[in-house]
C-alpha positions in Angstrom: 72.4 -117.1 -173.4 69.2 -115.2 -172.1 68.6 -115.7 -168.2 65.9 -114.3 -166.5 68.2 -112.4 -164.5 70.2 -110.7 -167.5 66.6 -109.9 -168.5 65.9 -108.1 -166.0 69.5 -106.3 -166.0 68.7 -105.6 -169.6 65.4 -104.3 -168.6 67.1 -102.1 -165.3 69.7 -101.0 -167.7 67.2 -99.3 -170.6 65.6 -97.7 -167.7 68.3 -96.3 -166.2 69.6 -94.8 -170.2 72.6 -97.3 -169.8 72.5 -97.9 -173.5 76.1 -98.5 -173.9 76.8 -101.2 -170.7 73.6 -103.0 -172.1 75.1 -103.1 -176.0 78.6 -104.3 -173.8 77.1 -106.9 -170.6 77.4 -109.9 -172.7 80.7 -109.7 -174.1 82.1 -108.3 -170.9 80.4 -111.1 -169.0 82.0 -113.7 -171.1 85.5 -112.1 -170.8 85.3 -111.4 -167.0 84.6 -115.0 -166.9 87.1 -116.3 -169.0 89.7 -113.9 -167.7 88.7 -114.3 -164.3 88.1 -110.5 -163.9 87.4 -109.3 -160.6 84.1 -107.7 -160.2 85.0 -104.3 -159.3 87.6 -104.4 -162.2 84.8 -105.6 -164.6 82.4 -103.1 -162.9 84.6 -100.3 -163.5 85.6 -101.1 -167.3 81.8 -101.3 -168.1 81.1 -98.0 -166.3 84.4 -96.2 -168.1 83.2 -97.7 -171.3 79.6 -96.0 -170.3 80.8 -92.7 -169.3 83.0 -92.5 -172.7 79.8 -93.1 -174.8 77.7 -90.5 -173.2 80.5 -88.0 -173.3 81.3 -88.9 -176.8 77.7 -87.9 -177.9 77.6 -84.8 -176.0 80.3 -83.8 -177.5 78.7 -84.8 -181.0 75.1 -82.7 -179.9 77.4 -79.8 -178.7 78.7 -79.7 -181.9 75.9 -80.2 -184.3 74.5 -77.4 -182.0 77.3 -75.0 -182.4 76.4 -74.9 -186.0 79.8 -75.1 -187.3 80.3 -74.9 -191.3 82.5 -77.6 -191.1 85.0 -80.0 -188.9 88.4 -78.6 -188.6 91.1 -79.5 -185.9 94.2 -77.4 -184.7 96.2 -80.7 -185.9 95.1 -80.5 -189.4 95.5 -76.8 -190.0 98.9 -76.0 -192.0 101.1 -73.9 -189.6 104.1 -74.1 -192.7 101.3 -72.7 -195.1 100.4 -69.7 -192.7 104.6 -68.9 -191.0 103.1 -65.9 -189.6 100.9 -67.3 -187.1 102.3 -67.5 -183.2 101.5 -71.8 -183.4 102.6 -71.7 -179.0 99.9 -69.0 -179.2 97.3 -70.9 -180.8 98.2 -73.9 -178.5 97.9 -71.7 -175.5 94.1 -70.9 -177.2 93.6 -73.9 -177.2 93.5 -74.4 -173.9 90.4 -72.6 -173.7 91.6 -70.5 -170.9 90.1 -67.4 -172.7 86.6 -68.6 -171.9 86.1 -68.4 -168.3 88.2 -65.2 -167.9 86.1 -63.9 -170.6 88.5 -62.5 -173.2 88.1 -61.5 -176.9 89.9 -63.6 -179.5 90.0 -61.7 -182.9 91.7 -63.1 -186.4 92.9 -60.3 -188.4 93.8 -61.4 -192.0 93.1 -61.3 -195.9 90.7 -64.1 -197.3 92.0 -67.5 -197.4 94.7 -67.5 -194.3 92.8 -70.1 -192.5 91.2 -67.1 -189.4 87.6 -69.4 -190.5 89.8 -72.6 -189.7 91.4 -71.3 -186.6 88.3 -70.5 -185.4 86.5 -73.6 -185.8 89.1 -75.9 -184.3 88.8 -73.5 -180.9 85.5 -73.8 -180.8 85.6 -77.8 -181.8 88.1 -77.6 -178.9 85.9 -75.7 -176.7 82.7 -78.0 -176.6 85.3 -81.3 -176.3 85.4 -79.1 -173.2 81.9 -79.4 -172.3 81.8 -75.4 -173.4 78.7 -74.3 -175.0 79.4 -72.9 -178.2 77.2 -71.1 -181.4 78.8 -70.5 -184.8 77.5 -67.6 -186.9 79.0 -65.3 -190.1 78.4 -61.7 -189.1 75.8 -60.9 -191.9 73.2 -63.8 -191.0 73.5 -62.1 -187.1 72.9 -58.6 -188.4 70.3 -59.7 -189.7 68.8 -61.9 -187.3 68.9 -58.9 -184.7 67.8 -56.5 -187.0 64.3 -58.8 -187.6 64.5 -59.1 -184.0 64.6 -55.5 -183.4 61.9 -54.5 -185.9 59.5 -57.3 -184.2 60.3 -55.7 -180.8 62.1 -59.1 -179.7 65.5 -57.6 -179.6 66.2 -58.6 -176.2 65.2 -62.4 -176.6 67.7 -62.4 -179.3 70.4 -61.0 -177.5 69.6 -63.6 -174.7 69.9 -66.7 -177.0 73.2 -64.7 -178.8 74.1 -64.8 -174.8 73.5 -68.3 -174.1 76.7 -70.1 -175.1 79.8 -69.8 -173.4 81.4 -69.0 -176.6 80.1 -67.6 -179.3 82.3 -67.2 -182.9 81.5 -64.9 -185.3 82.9 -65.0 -188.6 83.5 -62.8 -191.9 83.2 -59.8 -189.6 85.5 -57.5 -191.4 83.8 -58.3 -195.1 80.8 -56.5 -194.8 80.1 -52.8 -194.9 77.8 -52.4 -191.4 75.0 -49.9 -191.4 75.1 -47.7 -188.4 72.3 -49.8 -187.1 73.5 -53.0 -187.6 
């Protein structure tokens, strides 16, 4: 049923970027009513329901703009595959404690361990946190500062390497680095 009033709240609500109480306001309407749902209960699910859709697609930018490889979790990486990594440790990292206090993490391993793994689920953990956070192999970086450098744009490169709160770099230890890089 389309009121002139739930027009206008429709209209009020674009406005205002309330995309997901406007998707919601009829449904909720119709169960407040029929539950008899007091209003500041029914106000407070639809703005709960709100904040948990703008939230959830910051997180999604954050993470489309960390440039991740791919989508790993700390729950779906094998601890019984890899014995020799500290798990309490990992679940202490993944507290993201090491951020703000601005420690180093490093993975030291052979290929295939799961350090690339480990590293993405941090940093998917990190911008759940509302952490900025860039994902980059070690070569691609060289050689992004090394273009920079040539083109006498070094230091706006090192300001947008700067910008996240944490930044990942991966394959470090494959490469043989020129004096240079």
């Amino acid at each position: 049923m389309t009121t002139p009033q739930l027009t206008r709240i429709g209209d009020n609500l674009k406005h205002l970027r309330l995309h997901r109480i406007e998707d919601l306001l009829e449904s909720s309407l119709e169960k407040a009513s029929r539950e008899s749902q007091s209003y500041t209960d029914f106000l407070d699910q639809l703005l709960s329901e709100e904040v948990a859709a703008k939230k959830d697609k910051n997180v999604a930018m954050r993470t489309t703009m960390a440039r991740f490889p791919f989508i790993k979790t700390l729950e779906s990486f094998d601890f019984a595959f890899q014995p020799s990594i500290d798990k309490k440790r990992i679940k202490e990292l993944a507290t993201c404690r090491f951020i703000p206090n601005g420690e180093n993490v490093i993975f030291l391993g052979p290929p295939g361990v799961g350090k690339t793994h480990l590293a993405v689920a941090l940093g998917i953990k990190a911008v759940t946190e509302g952490c900025r956070t860039y994902f980059i192999a070690a070569m691609p970086l060289i050689a992004s500062l090394t273009k920079a450098y040539a083109e006498n744009r070094i230091e706006e490169k090192l300001k947008f390497y700067c910008q996240p709160k944490l930044l990942i770099i991966d394959k470090i230890g494959y490469i043989r680095i020129d004096r240079h890089g």
